[in-house]
N, C-alpha and C positions, 0 to 999 in steps of 0.2 A: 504493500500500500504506500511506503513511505516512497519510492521511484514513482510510481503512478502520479503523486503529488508533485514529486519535482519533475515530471514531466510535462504535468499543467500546466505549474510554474513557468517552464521552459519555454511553452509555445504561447504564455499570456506577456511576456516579456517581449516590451517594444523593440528593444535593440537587435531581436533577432529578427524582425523583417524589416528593416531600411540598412542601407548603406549596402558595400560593395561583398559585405559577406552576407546580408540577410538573403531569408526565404523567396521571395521573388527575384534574385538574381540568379541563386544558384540551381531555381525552377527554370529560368531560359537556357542555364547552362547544360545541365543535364536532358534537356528535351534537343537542343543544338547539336551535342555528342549522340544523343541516340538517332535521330534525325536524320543526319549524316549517314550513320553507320547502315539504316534500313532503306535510305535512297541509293545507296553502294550497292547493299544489297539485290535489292529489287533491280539494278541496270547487269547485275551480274546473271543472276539468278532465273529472273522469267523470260529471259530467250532461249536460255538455253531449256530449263523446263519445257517450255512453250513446242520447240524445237523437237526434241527429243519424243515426248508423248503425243506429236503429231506424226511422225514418221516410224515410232516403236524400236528405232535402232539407237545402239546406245544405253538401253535403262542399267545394265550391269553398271556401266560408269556412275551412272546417278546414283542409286542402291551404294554402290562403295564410297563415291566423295560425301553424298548426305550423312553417314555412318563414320565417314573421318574423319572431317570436320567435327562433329558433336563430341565427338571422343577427346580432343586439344582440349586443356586446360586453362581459360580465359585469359588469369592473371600472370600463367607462366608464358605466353603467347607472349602476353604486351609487354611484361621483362625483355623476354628474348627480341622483341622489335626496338625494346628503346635502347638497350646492348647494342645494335647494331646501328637505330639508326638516329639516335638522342634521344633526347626528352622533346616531347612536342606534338603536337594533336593529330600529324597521320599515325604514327603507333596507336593509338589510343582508336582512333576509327578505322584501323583494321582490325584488331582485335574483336573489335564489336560488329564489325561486317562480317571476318568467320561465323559471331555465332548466329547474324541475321540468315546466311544464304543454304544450310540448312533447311528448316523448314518452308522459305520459300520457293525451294526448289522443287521440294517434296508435293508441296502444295498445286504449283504449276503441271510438275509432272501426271499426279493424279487426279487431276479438275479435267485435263484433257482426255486421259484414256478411261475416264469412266465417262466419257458422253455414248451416247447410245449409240452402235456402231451402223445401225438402219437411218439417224439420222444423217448421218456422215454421206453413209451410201445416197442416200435420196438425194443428198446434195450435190455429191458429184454428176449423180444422175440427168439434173436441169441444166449441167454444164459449168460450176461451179470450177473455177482455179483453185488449187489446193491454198492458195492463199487467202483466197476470199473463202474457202473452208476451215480454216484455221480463223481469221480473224471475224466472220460473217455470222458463223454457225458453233465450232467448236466452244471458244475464247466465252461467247455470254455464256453457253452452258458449263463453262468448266469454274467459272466466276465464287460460287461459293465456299469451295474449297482452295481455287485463288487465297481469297479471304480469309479464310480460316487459318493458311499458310501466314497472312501478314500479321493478324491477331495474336499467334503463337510465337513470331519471330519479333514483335514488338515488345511484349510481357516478357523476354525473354533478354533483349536487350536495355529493355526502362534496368529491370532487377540489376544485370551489370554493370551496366555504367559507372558504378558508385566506382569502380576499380581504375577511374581516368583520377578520382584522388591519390592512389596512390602514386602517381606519379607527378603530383604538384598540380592538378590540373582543379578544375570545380564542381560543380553539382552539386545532388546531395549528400555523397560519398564522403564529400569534406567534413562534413558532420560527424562522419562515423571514423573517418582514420586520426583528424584532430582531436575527440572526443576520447580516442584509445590512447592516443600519445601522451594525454594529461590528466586521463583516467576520470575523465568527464562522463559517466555512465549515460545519466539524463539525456546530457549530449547526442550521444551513441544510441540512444534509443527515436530521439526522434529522429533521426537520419533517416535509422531501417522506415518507422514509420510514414515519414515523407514518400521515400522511395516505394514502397507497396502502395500509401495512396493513390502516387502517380501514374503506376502501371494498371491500376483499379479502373484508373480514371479514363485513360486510356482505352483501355479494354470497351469502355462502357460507349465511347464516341467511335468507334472502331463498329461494334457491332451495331450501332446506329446506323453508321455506312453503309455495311454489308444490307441489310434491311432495307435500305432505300433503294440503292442502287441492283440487287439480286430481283431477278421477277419474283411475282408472287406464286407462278405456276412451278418453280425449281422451290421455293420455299416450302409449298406445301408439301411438296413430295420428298423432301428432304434432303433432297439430291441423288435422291434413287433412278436409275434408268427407268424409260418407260418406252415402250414400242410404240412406233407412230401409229400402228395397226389395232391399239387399245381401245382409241376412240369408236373406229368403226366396229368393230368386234360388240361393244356395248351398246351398241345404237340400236333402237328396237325396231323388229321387223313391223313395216304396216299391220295392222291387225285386216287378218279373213276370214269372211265371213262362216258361220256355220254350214251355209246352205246356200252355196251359191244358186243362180239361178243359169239356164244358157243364156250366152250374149242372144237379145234379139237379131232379126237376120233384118239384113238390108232391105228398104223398100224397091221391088223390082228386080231383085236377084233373084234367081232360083237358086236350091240347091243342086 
């Protein structure tokens, strides 16, 4: 109870949001670092997804670089980048673009090869360029899992960022490493708390997105395939009659 109170205390206390170290600076900082890192991502990531799960050649490579990448260890990453290549904000947004491209890969890749393969076919069928199959027909259906891919690689990056403090940099990480250095507990807890509400928050304008922008007819179905041949399959035959009668015969025709 007694941190919970100085935790209040913490975040009731003016001096922690003005100036060049309060809460609304090191909220632009930490959204600027991740920002970067998921635009890196996204210019990396969804052609080559896009790519790949349109043509089906290739997935082994995905399947392995998605699985390696995830495996590197964030902070040992950005060490071994600033090692080589100083202290200074491209280490720090590559580190965070490894672990953005990942799931946006993942995401790209299977948004495409789970569209319905009748749709694909139908399309080519009216004469469609595999281009304008890909970006026409494909790309809106494969959109929700797009998304889903950017929602999981954002919440993923907000959480790490904090690790561009250790390298002298800002956010809300700064919170939490100067916090350890002077054994500022209070400190060190609103950090993490920042940092979770941010990617909370996130999460929460993100799936707004996805909701607006995904149709409603992928929404509802979940993003389950569906056969184009569903519709008519369920369409109800005209109703006939019990007892038909014969067609009358033409006036002046014999049989």
């Amino acid at each position: 109870m007694n941190i919970l109170n100085q935790l209040v205390s913490w975040f009731a206390d003016p001096a922690h949001w003005s100036g060049s170290g309060g809460v609304p600076i090191r909220l632009l900082e930490h959204l600027y670092y991740s920002g970067l890192a998921l635009l890196i991502g996204l210019v990396v990531a969804l052609p080559i997804g896009l790519a790949v799960g349109h043509t089906g050649k290739g997935s082994f490579l995905i399947v392995g670089l998605a699985n390696g990448l995830r495996a590197l260890p964030e902070l040992g990453v950005l060490i071994l980048l600033v090692l080589f290549m100083g202290i200074g904000l491209i280490p720090v947004v590559i580190a965070l673009s490894i672990l953005a491209i990942p799931p946006l890969l993942a995401g790209a890749y299977a948004g495409i090869r789970n569209v319905d393969p009748a749709v694909v076919d139908a399309a080519r069928g009216v004469g469609m360029r595999e281009q304008q199959v890909l970006f026409k027909v494909e790309l809106p259906n494969a959109l929700p899992l797009i998304l889903g891919g950017l929602r999981s690689a954002a919440l993923q990056v907000i959480a790490t960022a904090a690790v561009a403090s250790f390298v002298s940099f800002g956010g809300f990480g700064r919170y939490i490493f100067d916090g350890l250095r002077i054994r500022d507990y209070p400190q060190m807890a609103a950090g993490a708390l920042l940092v979770a509400a941010l990617a909370l928050a996130v999460e929460g304008v993100l799936a707004l997105v996805q909701r607006s922008v995904v149709s409603p007819g992928l929404r509802a179905s979940g993003g389950a395939r569906r056969s184009p041949t569903a519709d008519v399959a369920s369409t109800p035959e005209p109703a006939q009659p019990d007892d038909p009668s014969p067609a009358p015969e033409l006036a002046g025709v014999k049989r």
